[in-house]
N, C-alpha and C positions, 0 to 999 in steps of 0.2 A: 502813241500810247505809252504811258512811261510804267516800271517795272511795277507800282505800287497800284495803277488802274487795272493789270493784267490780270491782279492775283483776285481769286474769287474770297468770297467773303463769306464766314460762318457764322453762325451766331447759332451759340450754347445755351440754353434755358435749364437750370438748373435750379433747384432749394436753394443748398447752401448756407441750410441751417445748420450743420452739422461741420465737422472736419473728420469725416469717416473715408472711407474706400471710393466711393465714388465722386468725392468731390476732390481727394488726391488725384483718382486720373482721369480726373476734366482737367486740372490744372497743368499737370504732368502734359495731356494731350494740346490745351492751349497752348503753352512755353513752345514745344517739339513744331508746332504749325508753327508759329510766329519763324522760328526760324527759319523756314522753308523759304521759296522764292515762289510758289505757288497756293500759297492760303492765305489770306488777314481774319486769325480769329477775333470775335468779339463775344459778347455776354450778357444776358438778364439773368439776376440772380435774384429769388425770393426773399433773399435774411442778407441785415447784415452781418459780419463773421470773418474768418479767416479767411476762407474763398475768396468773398467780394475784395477784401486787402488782398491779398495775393497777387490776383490780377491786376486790381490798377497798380501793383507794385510795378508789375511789366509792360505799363502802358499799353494794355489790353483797352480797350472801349468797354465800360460797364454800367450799366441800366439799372437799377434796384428798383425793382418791382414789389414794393415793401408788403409783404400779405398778411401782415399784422397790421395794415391799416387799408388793403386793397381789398376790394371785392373780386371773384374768377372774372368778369364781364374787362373791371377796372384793368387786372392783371395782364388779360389779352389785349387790352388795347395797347397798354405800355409796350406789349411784347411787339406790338404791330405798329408801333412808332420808332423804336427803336431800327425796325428791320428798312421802316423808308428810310430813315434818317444816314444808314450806314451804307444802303442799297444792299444790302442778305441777298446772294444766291441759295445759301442753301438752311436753313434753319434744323438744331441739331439737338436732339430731346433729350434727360438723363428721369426717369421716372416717372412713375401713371399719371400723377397731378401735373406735372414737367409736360410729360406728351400732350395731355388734350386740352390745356392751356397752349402750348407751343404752337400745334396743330391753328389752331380757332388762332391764334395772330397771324401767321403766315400765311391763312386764306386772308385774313382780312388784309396782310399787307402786300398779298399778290405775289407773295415767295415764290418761286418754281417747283421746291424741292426739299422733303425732308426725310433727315436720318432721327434713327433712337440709338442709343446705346443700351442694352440691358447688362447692366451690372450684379445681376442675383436674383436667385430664386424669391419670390414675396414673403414678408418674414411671417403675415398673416395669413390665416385662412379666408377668402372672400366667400361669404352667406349670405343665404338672404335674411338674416338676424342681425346682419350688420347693411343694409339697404343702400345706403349710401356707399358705402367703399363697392358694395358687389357692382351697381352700378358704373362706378367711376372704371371700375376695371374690365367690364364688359362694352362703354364706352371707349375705351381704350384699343382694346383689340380690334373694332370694327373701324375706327381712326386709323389705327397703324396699317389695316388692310388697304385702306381705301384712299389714304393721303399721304403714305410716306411710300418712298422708296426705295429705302437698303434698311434692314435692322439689326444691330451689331451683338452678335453674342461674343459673351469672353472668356467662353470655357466651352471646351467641346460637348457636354452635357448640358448648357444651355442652347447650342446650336442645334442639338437633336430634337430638344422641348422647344425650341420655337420655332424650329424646320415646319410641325403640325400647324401651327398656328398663326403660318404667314407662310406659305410656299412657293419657291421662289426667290424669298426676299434676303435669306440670311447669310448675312458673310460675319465669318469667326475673325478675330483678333482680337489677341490676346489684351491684357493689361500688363502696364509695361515699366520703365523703373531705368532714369541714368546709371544703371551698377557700378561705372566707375565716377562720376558724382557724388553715390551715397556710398563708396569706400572713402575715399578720399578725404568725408567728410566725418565721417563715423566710424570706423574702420579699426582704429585705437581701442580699446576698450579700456571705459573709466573705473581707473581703480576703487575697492571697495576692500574695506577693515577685513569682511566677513570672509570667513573658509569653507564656510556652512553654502552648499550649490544653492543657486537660485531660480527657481523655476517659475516663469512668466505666463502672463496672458496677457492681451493688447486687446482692447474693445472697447465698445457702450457696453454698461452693465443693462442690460436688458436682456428680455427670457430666451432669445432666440443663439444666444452666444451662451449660455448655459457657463455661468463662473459657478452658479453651483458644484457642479462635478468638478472643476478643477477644484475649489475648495476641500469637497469630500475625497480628490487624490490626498492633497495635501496630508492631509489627516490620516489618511492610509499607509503613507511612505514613513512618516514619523510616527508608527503606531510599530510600524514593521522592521524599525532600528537603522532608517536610512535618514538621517538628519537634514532635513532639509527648510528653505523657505520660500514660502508665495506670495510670487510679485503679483500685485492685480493693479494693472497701467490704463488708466480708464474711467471713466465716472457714468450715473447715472440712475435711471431711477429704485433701478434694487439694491444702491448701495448700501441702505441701511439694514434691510432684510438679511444681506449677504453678511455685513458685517454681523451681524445676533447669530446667523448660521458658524459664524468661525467660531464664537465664544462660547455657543453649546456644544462642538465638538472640541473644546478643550485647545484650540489652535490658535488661541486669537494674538499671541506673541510669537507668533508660525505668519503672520500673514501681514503683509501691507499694503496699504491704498495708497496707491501715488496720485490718485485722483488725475484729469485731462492733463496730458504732457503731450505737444507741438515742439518740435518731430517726435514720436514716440522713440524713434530710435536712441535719442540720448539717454533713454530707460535699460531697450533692450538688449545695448551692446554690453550691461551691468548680468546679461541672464547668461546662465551656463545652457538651458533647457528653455525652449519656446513651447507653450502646449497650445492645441489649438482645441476646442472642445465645441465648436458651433453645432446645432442642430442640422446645418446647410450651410452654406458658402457658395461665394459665385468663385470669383477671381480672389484671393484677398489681397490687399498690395501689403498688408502686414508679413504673409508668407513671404513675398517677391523679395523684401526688405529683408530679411531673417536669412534668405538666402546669400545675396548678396555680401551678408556680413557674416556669414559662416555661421550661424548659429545653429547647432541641432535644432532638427525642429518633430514633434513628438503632435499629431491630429489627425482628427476624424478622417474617415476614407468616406467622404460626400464631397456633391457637387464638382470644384473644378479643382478641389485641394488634391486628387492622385494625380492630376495631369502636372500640375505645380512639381509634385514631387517626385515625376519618372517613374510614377505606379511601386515608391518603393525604395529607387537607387539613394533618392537625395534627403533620403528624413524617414520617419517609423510611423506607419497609418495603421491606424488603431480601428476597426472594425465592430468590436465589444466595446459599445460607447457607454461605458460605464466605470465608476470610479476604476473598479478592478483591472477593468484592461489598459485605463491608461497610466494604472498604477507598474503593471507589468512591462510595459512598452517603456517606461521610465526609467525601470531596475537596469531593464538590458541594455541601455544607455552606457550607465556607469558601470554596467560591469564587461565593457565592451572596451578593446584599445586599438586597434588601427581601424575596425570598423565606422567607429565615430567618425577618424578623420577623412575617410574615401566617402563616406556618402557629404557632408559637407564641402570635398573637394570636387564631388559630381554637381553637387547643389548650384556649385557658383559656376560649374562649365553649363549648368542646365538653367539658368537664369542668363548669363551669356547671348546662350544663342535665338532662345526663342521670346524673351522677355524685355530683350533690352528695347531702349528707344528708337533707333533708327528704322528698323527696318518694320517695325508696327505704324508708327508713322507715315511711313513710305505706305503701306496696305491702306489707313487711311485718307490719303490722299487719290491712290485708287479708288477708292468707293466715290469719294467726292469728284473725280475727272467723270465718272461715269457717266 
């Protein structure tokens, strides 16, 4: 048997409409396998996009299960041709539509074995006023109970909320980031004209990352004699709303739309201040990133962003999710001098050790030996 028949074989079922947090660490996760002597990943992806190039960049095997022109029936079957075609041991889900599509090909193509990844809390609420998604997601849990095997939470806070709701099944590992890759590569910071700090936000403009309140800081700090400007690195469907939002509080020469930037970081490493302002978060690998490159980093205390940030050591968690408090959490930034640099200098030992690539890899391949 030669070394390349030995290695079991994944296949990731992904959207991939997006180039957001979870389709960075499927990518992130496929490269880390590939190198291994014990995985061959492979991939269905829904859209095509950044993802789907990525992978075949790395001669990954990848499927386009196009759902702008597939039906769910169509969709699983491609998933389930795919999995004979490559022979799949183990079929590997990233989201509700993801999962009971993924699920429905791997019985149809006789898989053994399947994981999910949960990347974050649901950005919606599931009702019975929205019928279709309640179901889809109710469909989902009683799938994951009953067809999958291990399900990956990436923040100790999702491990606790899916502990109830699959018991048994859940093993934590984190989301993870080359740290000395993305120094090496980022690491510089591009110079800029301005002396004026810059304080960022990295996202899809939509309601659950809440750019509003970083807009209504903005407007607070330079209301209150701290000169400042806001980066907003990101696109999407409130962009226009948001942009009428800065021009009625008198900001709109305080603010700029950098619109979609791939890697965001050739933005961030231009910020003095990273704010993070989501209603929720799982993992964000924007945090990871920010870390890595030393950036203050100024956000909510939800989800898995205190665990990112050592409950505190490596960045300032704003509790009072509102303009005011993370207007305050801001001030004390700047008016702070070796404090800044020890929690940034904890940031990169706490991204280091439990964030990097190797040894979360190495945990995912445990789950898959299982």
């Amino acid at each position: 048997m030669t070394q390349s028949e030995a290695r079991r074989v994944v296949t990731h079922v992904v959207s991939g409409d997006l180039w957001a947090g979870a389709e960075v660490q499927v990518y992130n996760l496929c490269r880390a396998l590939q190198a291994t002597d014990q995985i061959s990943p492979t991939a269905v992806v829904f859209n095509t996009g950044i993802l789907h190039d990525k992978l075949r960049e790395l001669d990954i095997p990848v499927t386009l299960a196009d759902e702008t022109k597939l039906g769910p029936i169509a969709i699983a079957r491609s998933i389930a041709s795919h999995c004979r075609e490559h022979k799949t041991g183990i079929v590997h889900t990233h989201g509700f539509k993801e999962n009971v599509l993924g699920i429905l090909g791997k019985e149809l193509a006789r898989v053994p074995a399947s994981v999910r990844t949960v990347h974050g809390n649901p950005e919606t609420a599931f009702t019975l006023k929205r019928p279709h998604k309640w179901l889809v997601q109710k469909l989902d849990i009683v799938l994951g109970r009953l067809r999958q095997q291990a399900i990956i939470a990436v923040s100790t806070q999702l491990e606790v909320t899916l502990g109830r709701l699959f018991p048994g099944k859940v093993h934590k590992i984190y989301n993870f980031i080359d740290v000395d890759n993305t120094r090496h590569e980022w690491k510089i910071p591009t110079e800029t004209d301005s002396k004026t700090p810059r304080i960022g936000i990295v996202g899809r403009l939509v309601p659950v990352k809440r750019v509003d309140i970083f807009i209504r800081t903005m407007a607070l700090l330079n209301q209150h004699g701290r000169a400042c400007q806001g980066i907003i690195i990101g696109s999407g469907p409130l962009e226009p709303e948001l942009r009428q939002l800065a021009i009625d509080l008198g900001i709109s020469d305080r603010i700029v739309f950098t619109g979609f930037v791939s890697p965001a970081a050739a933005e961030m490493t231009k910020l003095d201040v990273l704010l993070m302002t989501s209603d929720h978060e799982g993992l964000p690998m924007t945090l990871l990133e920010a870390l890595a490159l030393e950036i203050p980093v100024v956000a909510h205390h939800v989800g898995g962003i205190p665990e990112v940030l050592g409950n505190g050591r490596c960045g300032w968690l704003v509790k009072d999710h509102s303009p005011e408090g993370y207007t305050r959490a801001i001030t004390q930034i700047f008016a702070e001098g070796t404090g800044r640099r020890h929690k940034t200098d904890s940031g990169l030992m706490h991204v280091r050790q439990l964030f990097g690539v190797e040894a979360n890899t190495v945990k995912y391949t445990d789950v898959y030996n299982t």
